[in-house]
C-alpha positions in Angstrom: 0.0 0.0 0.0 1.8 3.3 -0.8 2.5 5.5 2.3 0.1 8.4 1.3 -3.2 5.7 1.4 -2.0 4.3 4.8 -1.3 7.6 5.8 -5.0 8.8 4.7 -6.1 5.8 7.1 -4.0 6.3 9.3 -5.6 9.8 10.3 -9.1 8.3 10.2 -8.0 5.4 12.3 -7.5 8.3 14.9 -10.4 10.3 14.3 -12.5 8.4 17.2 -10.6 10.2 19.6 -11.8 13.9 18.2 -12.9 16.1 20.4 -14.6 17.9 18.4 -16.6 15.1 16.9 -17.3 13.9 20.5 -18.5 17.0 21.6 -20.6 17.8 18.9 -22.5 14.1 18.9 -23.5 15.0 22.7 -25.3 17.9 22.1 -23.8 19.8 24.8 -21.2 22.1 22.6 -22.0 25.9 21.6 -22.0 27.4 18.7 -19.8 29.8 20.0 -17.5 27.2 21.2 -16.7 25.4 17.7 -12.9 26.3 17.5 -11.9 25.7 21.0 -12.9 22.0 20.2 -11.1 22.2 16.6 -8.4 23.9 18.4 -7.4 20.9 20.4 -8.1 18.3 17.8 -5.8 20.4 15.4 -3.2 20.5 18.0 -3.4 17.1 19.0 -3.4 16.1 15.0 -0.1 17.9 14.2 1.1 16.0 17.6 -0.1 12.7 16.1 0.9 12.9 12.4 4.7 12.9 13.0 4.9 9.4 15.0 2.1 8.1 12.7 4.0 9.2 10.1 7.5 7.3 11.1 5.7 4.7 12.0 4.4 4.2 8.1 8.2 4.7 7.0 9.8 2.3 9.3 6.9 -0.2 8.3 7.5 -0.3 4.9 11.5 0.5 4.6 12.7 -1.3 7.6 10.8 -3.9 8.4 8.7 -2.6 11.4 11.8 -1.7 13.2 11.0 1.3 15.1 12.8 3.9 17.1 10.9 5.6 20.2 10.9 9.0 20.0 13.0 11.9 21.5 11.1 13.8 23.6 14.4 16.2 24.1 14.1 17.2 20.2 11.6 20.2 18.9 8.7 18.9 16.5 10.4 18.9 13.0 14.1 17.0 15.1 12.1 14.0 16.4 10.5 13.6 13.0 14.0 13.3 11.7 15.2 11.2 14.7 12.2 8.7 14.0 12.4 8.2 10.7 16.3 6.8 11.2 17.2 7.8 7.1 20.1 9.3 8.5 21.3 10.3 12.3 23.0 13.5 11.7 22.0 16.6 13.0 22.3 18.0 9.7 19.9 15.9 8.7 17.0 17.0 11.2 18.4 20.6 10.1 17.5 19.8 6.4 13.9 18.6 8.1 13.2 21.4 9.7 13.6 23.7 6.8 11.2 21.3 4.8 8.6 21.3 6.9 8.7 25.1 7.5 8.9 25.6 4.1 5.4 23.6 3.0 4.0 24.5 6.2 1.5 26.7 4.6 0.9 28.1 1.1 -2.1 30.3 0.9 -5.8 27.9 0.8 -6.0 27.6 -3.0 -4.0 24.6 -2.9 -5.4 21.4 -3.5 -4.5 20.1 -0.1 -5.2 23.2 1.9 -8.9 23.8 -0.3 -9.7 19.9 0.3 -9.7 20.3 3.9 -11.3 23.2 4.1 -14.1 22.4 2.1 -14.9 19.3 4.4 -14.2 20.9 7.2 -17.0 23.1 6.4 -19.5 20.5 6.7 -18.6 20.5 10.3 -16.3 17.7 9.8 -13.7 17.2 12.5 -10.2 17.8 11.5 -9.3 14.2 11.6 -12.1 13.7 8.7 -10.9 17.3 7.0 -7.3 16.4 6.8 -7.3 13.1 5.6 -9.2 14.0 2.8 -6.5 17.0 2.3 -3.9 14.5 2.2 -5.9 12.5 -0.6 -5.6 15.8 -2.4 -2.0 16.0 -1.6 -1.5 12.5 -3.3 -2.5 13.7 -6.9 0.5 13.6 -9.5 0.0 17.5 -9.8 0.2 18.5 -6.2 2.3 16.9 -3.5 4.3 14.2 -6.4 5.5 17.0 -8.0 8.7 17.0 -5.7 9.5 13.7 -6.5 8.9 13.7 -10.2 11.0 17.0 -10.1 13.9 14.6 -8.3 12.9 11.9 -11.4 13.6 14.6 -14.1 17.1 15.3 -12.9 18.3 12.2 -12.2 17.0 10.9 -15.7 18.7 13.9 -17.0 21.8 13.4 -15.1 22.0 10.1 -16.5 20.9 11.1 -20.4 23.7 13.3 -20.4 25.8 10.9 -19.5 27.0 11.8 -16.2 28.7 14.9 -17.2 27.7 18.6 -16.1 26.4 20.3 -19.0 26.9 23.7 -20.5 24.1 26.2 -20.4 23.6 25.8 -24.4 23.8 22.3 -23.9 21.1 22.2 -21.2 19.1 25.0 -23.5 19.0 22.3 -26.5 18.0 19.3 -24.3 15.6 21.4 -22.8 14.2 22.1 -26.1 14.0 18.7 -27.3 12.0 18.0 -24.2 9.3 20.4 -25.2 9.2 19.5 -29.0 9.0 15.4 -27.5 5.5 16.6 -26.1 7.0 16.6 -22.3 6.7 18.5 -19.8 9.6 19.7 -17.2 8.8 19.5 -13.6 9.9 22.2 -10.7 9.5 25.3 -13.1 6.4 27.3 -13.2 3.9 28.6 -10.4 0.2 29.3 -10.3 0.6 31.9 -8.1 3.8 33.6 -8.3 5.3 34.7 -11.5 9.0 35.2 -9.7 11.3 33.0 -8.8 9.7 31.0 -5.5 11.9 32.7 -2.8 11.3 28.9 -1.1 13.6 27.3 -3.7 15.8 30.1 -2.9 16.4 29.4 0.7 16.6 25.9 -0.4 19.6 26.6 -3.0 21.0 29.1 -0.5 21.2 25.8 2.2 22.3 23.3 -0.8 25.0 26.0 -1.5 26.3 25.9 1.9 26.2 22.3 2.8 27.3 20.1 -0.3 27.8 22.9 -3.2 29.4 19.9 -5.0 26.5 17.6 -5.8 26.1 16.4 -9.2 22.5 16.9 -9.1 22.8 20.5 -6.9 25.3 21.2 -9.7 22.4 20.5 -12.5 19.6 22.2 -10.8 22.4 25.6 -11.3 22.7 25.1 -14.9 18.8 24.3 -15.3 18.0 27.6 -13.3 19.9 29.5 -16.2 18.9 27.4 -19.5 15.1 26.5 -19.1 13.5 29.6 -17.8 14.4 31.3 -21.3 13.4 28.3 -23.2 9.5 28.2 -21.2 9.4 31.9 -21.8 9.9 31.7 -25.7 6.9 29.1 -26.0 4.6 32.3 -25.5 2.9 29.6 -23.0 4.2 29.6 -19.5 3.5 33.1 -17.5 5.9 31.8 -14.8 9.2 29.9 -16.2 11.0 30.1 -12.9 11.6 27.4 -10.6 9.2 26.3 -7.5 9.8 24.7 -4.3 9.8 21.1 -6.3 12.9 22.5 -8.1 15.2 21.4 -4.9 13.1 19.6 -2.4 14.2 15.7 -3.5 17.5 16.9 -3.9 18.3 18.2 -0.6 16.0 15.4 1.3 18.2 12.6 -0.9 21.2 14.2 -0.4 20.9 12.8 3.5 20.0 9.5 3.1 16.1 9.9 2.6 16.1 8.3 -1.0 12.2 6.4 -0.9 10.9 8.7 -3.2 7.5 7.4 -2.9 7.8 9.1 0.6 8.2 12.3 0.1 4.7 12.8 -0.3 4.3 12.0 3.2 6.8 14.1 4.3 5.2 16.8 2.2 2.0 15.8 4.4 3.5 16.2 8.0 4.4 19.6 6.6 1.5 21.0 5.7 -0.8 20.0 8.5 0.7 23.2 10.2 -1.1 25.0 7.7 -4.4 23.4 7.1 -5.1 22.8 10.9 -4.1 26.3 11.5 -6.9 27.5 8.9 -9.3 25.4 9.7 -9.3 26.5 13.5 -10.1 30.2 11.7 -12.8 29.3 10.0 -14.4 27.9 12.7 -13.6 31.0 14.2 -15.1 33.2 11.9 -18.0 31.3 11.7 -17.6 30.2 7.9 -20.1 28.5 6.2 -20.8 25.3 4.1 -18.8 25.9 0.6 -21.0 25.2 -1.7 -19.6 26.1 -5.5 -22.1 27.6 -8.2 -23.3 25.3 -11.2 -24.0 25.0 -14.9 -27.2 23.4 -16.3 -26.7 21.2 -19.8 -27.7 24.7 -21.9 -25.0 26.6 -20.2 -22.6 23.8 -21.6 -24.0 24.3 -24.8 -23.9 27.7 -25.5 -20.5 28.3 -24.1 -18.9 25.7 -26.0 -20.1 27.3 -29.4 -18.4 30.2 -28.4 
């Protein structure tokens, strides 16, 4: 089972202990009084998601051999200290920029919009987030770092090992496009800069191990492609994203189980989506409940 489904069980196999859903099923909770209730659950959850999480990485990667955590380390070092990929304490320094850095991200997402659209039924956090993290399994959300880690490898290895040239990089770059395929890590819905996370990421990369043949690629990509997405007419935003980096840096200590990452991605962003979801219960929000389009709507617009 890949680690995002157990991960999305995971969660629900914890949701009988919600408060807020307990509460709320006696009758006896105000109003008033929703977000104190999703307040603890959310705090509880980000507690929870960490161990839960380890637990599913350990399971599948090392046979069920787990190690207890460290109650000595912050949030983001006993993460690192569970999973065991790698003891260093550079290693829980590279996790604790990660998780900082996909904390949050504005709730547009797909992750962040998924839990807040369930949550607005009144479901508990438990029930909000796993459904998030269902979100955050799609190819076109939370994969994206790994296929970005995919792409340079395969490039690396394409190329023959070597460090490429700019023009060299340019043409293969190219010859990607005109193949019909895409290249991951560039591009932004939001932003139409450079994504100042990738920065701080590059920035830690340059300090730590400047010298990596795939750190080293990333460089030369950050120069060749954005001119080549920007001549298509097509992309609004050719510079690179947070995906750019992420795999990079997390493989560069010894977490190498790419189908992970996702997970990792997931521990990350419960920061955020718990922390919104305790305002809009705040605020009072209401049901989301999207407009629609009847058959002749269809019709007329597709003529157009």
């Amino acid at each position: 089972m890949h680690p995002m489904t157990q991960l999305a069980t995971g969660l629900l196999a914890l949701q009988p202990g919600s408060e807020f859903a307990n509460r709320y099923r006696s009758g006896t909770m105000k109003k008033a009084d929703y977000w104190k209730a999703t307040l603890e659950d959310a705090l509880t959850l980000t507690a929870q998601i960490s161990p839960l999480a380890a637990r599913i990485f350990r399971n599948v990667y090392y046979d069920g051999k787990h190690i207890p955590a460290d109650l000595s380390l912050d949030w983001a070092g006993n993460y690192a200290h569970m999973l065991g990929a790698n003891d260093t304490e550079a290693f829980k320094e590279i996790t604790r920029l990660y998780l900082m850095l996909h904390a949050d991200h504005e709730g547009g997402n797909v992750s962040a919009h998924t839990t807040h659209l369930v949550g607005s039924a009144l479901s508990d956090p438990y029930l909000s987030f796993s459904a998030g993290v269902c979100g955050l399994a799609g190819p076109l959300h939370g994969l994206a770092n790994q296929e970005c880690l995919r792409w340079l490898k395969n490039t690396h290895a394409t190329l023959g090992g070597k460090e490429p040239s700019v023009a060299e990089l340019t043409q293969f770059a190219k010859d990607t496009l005109a193949s019909g395929q895409v290249i991951p890590g560039f591009g932004h819905g939001v932003l139409r800069k450079t994504d100042p996370r990738y920065t701080i990421q590059r920035e830690f990369a340059e300090a730590n191990f400047p010298n990596d043949p795939l750190f080293r690629l990333a460089k030369v990509c950050y120069e060749a492609i954005p001119p080549v997405l920007e001549a298509t007419g097509k992309v609004k935003n050719p510079w690179p994203n947070v995906d750019a980096l992420s795999g990079t840096c997390m493989q560069q200590y010894g977490l190498t189980q790419e189908d992970y990452y996702t997970v990792v991605f997931a521990v990350s962003r419960s920061i955020g989506c718990m922390s919104n979801l305790v305002w809009s219960r705040m605020m009072g929000l209401p049901i989301e409940r999207p407009k629609s389009v009847d058959l002749d709507w269809l019709e007329k617009n597709a003529k157009q």
